[in-house]
C-alpha positions as CSV (number, residue, x, y, z in Angstrom):
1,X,215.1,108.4,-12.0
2,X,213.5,111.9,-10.6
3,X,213.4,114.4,-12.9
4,X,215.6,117.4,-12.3
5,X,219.0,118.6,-12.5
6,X,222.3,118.0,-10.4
7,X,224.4,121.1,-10.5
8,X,227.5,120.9,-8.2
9,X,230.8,123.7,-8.1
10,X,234.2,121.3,-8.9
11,X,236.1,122.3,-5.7
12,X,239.9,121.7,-6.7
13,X,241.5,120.1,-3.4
14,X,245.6,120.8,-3.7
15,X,247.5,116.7,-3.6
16,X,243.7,115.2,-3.5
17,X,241.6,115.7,-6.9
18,X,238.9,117.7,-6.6
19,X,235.6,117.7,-4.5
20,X,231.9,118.6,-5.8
21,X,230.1,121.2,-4.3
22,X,225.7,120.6,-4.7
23,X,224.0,123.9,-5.2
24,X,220.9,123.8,-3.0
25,X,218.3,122.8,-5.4
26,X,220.3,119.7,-6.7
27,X,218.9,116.5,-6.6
28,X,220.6,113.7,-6.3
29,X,219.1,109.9,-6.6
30,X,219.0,107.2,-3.8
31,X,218.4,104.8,-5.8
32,X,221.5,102.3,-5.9
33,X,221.3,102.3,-9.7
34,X,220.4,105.8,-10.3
35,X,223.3,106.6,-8.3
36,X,225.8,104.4,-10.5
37,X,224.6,105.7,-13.4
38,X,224.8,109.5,-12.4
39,X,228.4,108.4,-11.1
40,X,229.0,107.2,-14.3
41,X,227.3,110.4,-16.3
42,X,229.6,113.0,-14.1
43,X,233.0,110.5,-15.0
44,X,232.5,110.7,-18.8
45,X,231.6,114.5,-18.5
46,X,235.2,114.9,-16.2
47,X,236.6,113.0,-18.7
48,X,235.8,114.9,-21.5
49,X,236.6,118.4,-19.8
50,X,240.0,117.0,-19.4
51,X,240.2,115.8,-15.6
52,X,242.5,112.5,-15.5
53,X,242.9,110.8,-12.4
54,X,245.6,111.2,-10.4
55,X,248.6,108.9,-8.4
56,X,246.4,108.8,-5.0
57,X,244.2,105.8,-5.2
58,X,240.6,106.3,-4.0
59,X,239.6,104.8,-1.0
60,X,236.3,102.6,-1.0
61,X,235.2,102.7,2.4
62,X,235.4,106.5,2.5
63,X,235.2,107.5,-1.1
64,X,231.8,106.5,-2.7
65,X,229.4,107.5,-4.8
66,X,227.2,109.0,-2.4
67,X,229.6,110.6,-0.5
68,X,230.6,112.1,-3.9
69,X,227.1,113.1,-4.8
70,X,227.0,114.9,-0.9
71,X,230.3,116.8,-1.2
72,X,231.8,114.5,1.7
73,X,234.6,113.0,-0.1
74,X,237.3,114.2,-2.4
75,X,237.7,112.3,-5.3
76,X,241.2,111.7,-7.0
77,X,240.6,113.7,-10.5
78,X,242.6,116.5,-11.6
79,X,241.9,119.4,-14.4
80,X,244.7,118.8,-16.9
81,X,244.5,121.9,-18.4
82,X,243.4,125.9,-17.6
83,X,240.0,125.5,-16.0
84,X,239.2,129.6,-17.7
85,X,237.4,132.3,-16.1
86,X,235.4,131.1,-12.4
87,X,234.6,127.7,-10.9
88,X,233.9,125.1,-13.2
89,X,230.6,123.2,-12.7
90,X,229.1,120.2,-13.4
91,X,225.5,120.1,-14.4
92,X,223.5,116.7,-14.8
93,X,219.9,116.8,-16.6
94,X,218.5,113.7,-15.0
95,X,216.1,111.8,-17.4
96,X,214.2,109.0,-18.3
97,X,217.3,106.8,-16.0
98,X,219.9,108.1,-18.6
99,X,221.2,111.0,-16.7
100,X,223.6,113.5,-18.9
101,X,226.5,115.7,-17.6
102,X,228.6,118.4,-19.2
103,X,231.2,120.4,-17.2
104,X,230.8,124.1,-17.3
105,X,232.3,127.1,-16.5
106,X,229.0,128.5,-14.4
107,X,225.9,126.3,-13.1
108,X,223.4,127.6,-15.5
């Protein structure tokens, strides 16, 4: 996997789930595997931040991974609780082909 960081802003998308935002100097893997795995790393860190997945099913033709990584497609996840002060981000150290996530409330 390439060394770096994904940082994206979690876009909230009203009766959708939420979209991610990349900052500029995100990278994000083409790699089919790196991609599953950084798909992977950004659902656990949703999950423990508190999003839950909402009653509209994803669609597979239009909602995948790399259009998730891209900011193309919303993605049906929803913030259970207060998100606090500002956006929330997430931010994804990727390493060693075990990328790790953590939501935040600013992309530092």
């Amino acid at each position: 996997m390439t060394a770096g960081r994904y940082v994206a802003r979690i876009v909230e998308v009203p009766d959708h789930g939420i979209r991610l935002e990349p900052a500029a100097d995100s990278v994000a893997p083409d790699q089919p595997t790196e991609v599953n795995l950084l798909g992977m790393a950004i659902a656990l860190a949703l999950g423990a931040a508190g999003y839950r997945h909402h009653a509209e099913q994803r669609d597979p033709e239009l909602q995948t991974l790399d259009t998730l990584l891209s900011g193309d497609a919303v993605m049906p996840w929803r913030a259970t609780g207060e998100s606090g002060d500002g956006t929330p981000y997430i931010v994804c150290q990727l390493n060693d082909g075990r990328p790790t996530c953590e939501v935040r409330p600013n992309a530092d």
